[in-house]
Residue, then its C-alpha position, 0 to 999 in steps of 0.5 A: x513669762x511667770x508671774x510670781x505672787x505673794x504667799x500669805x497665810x499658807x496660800x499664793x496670792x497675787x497682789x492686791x495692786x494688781x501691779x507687777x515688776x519686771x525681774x531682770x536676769x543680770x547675766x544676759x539684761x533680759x526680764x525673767x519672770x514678773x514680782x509683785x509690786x505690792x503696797x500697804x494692803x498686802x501687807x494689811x493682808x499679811x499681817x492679819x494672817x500673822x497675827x491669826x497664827x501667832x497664838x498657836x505658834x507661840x504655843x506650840x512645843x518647842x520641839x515640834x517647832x524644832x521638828x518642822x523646821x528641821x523637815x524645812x531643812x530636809x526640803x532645801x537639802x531636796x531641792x538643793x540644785x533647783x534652789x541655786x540655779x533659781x539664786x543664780x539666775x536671780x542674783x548673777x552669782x556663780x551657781x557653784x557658789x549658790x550650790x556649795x555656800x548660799x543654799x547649804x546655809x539655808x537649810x543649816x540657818x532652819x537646823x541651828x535654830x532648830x536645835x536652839x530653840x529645844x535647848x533655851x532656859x529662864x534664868x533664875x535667881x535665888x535670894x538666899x544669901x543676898x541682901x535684896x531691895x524692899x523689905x528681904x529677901x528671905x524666902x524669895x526668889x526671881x526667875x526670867x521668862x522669856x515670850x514671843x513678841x508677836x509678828x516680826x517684819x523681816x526685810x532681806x538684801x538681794x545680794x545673799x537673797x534666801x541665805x539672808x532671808x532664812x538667817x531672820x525666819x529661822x530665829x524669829x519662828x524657832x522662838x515662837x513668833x510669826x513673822x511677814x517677810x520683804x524680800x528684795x524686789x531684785x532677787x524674789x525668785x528663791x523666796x518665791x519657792x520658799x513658799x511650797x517648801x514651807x507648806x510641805x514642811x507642815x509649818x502652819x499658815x499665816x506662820x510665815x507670810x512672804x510679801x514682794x515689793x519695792x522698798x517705798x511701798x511693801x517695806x515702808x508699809x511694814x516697817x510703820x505697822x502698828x502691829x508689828x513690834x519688831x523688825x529685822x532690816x539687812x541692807x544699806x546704811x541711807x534705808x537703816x537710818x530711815x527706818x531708825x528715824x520712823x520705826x524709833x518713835x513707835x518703841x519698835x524693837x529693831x535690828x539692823x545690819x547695814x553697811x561696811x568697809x571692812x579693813x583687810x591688815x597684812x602685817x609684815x610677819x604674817x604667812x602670804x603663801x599657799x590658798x589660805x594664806x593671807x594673799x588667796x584669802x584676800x582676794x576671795x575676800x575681794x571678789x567673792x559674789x563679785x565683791x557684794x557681800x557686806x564682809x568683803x576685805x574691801x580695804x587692803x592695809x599692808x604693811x610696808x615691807x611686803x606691800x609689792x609682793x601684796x600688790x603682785x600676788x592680788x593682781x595676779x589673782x585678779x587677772x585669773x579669776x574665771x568671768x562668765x555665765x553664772x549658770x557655767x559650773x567653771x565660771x568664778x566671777x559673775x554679774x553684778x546683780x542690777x544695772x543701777x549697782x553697775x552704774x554705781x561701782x564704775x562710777x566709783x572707779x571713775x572717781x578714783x581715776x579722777x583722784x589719780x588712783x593707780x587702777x592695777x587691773x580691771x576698772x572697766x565694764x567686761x567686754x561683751x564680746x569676751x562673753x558667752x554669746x548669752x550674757x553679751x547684754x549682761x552686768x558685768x563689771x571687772x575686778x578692780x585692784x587700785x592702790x595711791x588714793x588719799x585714805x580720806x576721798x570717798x573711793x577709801x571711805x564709802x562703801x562700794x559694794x563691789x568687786x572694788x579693792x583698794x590698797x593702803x600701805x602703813x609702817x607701824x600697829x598704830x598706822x594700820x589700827x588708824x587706817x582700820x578705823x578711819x571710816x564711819x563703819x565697823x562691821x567686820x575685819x581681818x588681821x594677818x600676822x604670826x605674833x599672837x600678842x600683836x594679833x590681840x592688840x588688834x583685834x580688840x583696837x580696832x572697831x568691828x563687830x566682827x574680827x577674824x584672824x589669819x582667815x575671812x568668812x569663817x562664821x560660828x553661828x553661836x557667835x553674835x554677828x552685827x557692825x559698830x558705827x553707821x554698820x548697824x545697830x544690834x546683834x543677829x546669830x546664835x542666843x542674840x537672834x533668840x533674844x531679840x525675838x523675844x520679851x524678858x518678863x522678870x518674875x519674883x516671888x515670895x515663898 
């Protein structure tokens, strides 16, 4: 069985605890290699690598930066199939998804950055004409440059594993900094590759350092290095809040991008029909990656009048989705990605049950016998349509974070606006209607930091992406990453 090790300063390094994990294969239960259980030494170790490279980097062009990440890119693209097979294995998701979205996104995420960080100016100020502060302005003006912060301590969930991971690298070294990465312990195996690619592609040691382990010994121990001014933390709201309440009194810079129960409106006018229609569309929005991904439709709100035909055409939906191997080119809906996860989305289903929820389809563990003979000791749980719950119970206010929809019914804008922002996040939402005035009203009502309208998941990289209320606190995507990773220094000067 293979032993994965931490890549640090440009080589393989086991870890310093000599202790490891088992790395379990959702879709079959069955241990696939072993991850490093890492501890504060590793990343001692990492960050000293990091902070050796840092001035080189940060002095490095911006277009040969571009030019290596952009052959990083290149190396994905190669290894697209061995990358999506590894994801799959790792996460339980179906390899078609891994192949068309995950893996493609990583090398795009390397691309985009690439190109930014060839592309990005200082502000300037002239005086003329302006009155300015402390004695004229006559002959003065102000410019803002804008300096690498150091070494960035980047922690990724397991559910988009190298999607994620390469959505924080990408920024954080396109703008000159080094960075000492934690990805989940569930999902370590593409972040293991990550490493020979980033060799390959020329990016210097102790650029980019890879460090595995659990939260409480690799992630703690990053998150309260002294030598790390900024981390960059994707997952659950409880570990965003712990890293709030100790990285805060450190003036870490932080970004955090955490839960959500995105709202999904159907307002009565809107177009229902057809694969991009609002009925396909939210149960992609449902079920997609088995319901984990922070931006799933999780609450279905629907306008009263075509609440049934809704309600008939989700179900139906439901039922047809295709559950088996991951590894299966035909299987749409896989395993969930660790047992605790399964334990906790039935639990959630059970709570409804308690609460007299009607379950419309699904609510049980699949059948193993409904299985391929290799994946009878899997994880797997049936996509769950419920509707008839109170708004306010936990099943309707908590996140899930899987293939777990509720629905709601409402009457006027003011209801669904309501419902939408009845929870303690606001990370993302969508709104199907035909009326372009209502559709602005909403979008701007309700409290999401992402708004789609008449479709899901369509993401502009260019476009800040981050949640309001117990979703997160700042921006990722486009000049938001860049400035995050960076210091402004403002400069004036007299003439």
């Amino acid at each position: 069985m293979e032993s994965l090790s931490n890549f640090i300063g440009g080589q393989s390094v086991p870890p310093r605890t000599g202790a490891y994990l088992d790395n379990i294969e959702p879709a079959t239960g069955r241990t696939s290699s072993r991850v490093p259980d890492s501890g504060p030494d590793d990343i001692n170790n990492a960050v000293a690598a990091a902070r050796a490279a840092f001035a080189s980097w940060a002095g490095t062009a911006a277009a040969e930066r571009a030019r290596i990440m952009h052959r990083l890119a290149d190396l994905i693209e190669r290894d697209l199939d061995r990358l999506a097979r590894a994801e799959s294995i790792d996460t339980g998701k179906p390899i078609a998804l891994a192949r068309s979205v995950d893996i493609p996104r990583c090398a795009t995420n390397f691309r985009f950055f690439a190109a930014a960080c060839t592309q990005s100016a200082s502000e300037f100020h002239d005086a003329e004409g302006w009155g300015g502060v402390g004695g004229g302005a006559g002959g003065v003006f102000s410019y803002t440059l804008r300096r690498p912060r150091g070494v960035a301590g980047l922690i990724s969930p397991w559910n988009l594993p190298l999607y994620l991971l390469t959505w924080k690298i990408a920024p954080a070294i396109a703008s000159g900094n080094t960075c000492v990465c934690k990805p989940s312990e569930v999902t370590p195996m593409t972040a293991y590759l990550l490493g020979d690619l980033l060799n390959e592609a020329g990016v210097p040691a102790g650029v980019v350092n890879i460090v595995h382990g659990s939260g409480p010994g690799a992630g703690a121990s990053l998150v309260m290095h002294d030598d790390v001014p900024a981390i960059s933390f994707t997952g659950s709201t409880a570990v965003g809040k712990w890293i709030a309440e100790h990285a805060g009194p450190k003036f870490k810079r932080l970004s955090l991008e955490l839960g959500g129960k995105n709202p999904f409106i159907i307002f009565d006018d809107a177009e229902l029909n057809g694969e991009q229609g609002a009925i396909a569309t939210a149960a992609r929005a449902a079920f997609t990656n088995q319901g984990q991904i922070c931006l799933c439709g999780s609450r279905l709100l629907v306008q009263r009048g075509v609440f049934e035909r809704v309600l008939t055409g989700l179900i139906e939906r439901a039922k047809s989705l295709k559950i088996g191997d991951p590894l299966d080119e035909a299987t749409q809906f896989g395993a969930l990605t660790s047992a605790p996860h399964l334990d906790k989305v039935a639990s959630y289903v059970d709570k409804a049950r308690t609460m007299r929820g009607i379950i419309h389809c699904g609510g049980e563990r699949v059948d193993p016998a409904a299985l391929p003979e290799r994946c009878r000791g899997g994880l797997f749980h049936q996509p769950t349509v419920i509707s008839g719950l109170d708004p306010a119970c936990p099943v309707e206010q908590e996140e899930i974070f899987g293939p777990v929809v509720t629905l709601q019914p409402f009457d006027t804008d003011e209801q669904a606006i309501a419902l939408a922002n009845s929870t303690p996040y606001g990370l993302a939402a969508s709104i199907w209607t035909r009326d372009a005035s209502r559709l602005h009203r909403t979008a701007a009502a309700v409290n999401a930091g992402v708004v789609w309208a008449n479709c899901w998941m369509v993401r502009d990289l260019r476009t800040p992406f981050g949640g309001m209320k117990q979703s997160g606190v700042g921006r990722e995507g486009g000049q938001e990453a860049m400035r995050f990773f960076t210091e402004p220094k403002a400069i004036t000067i007299r003439i």
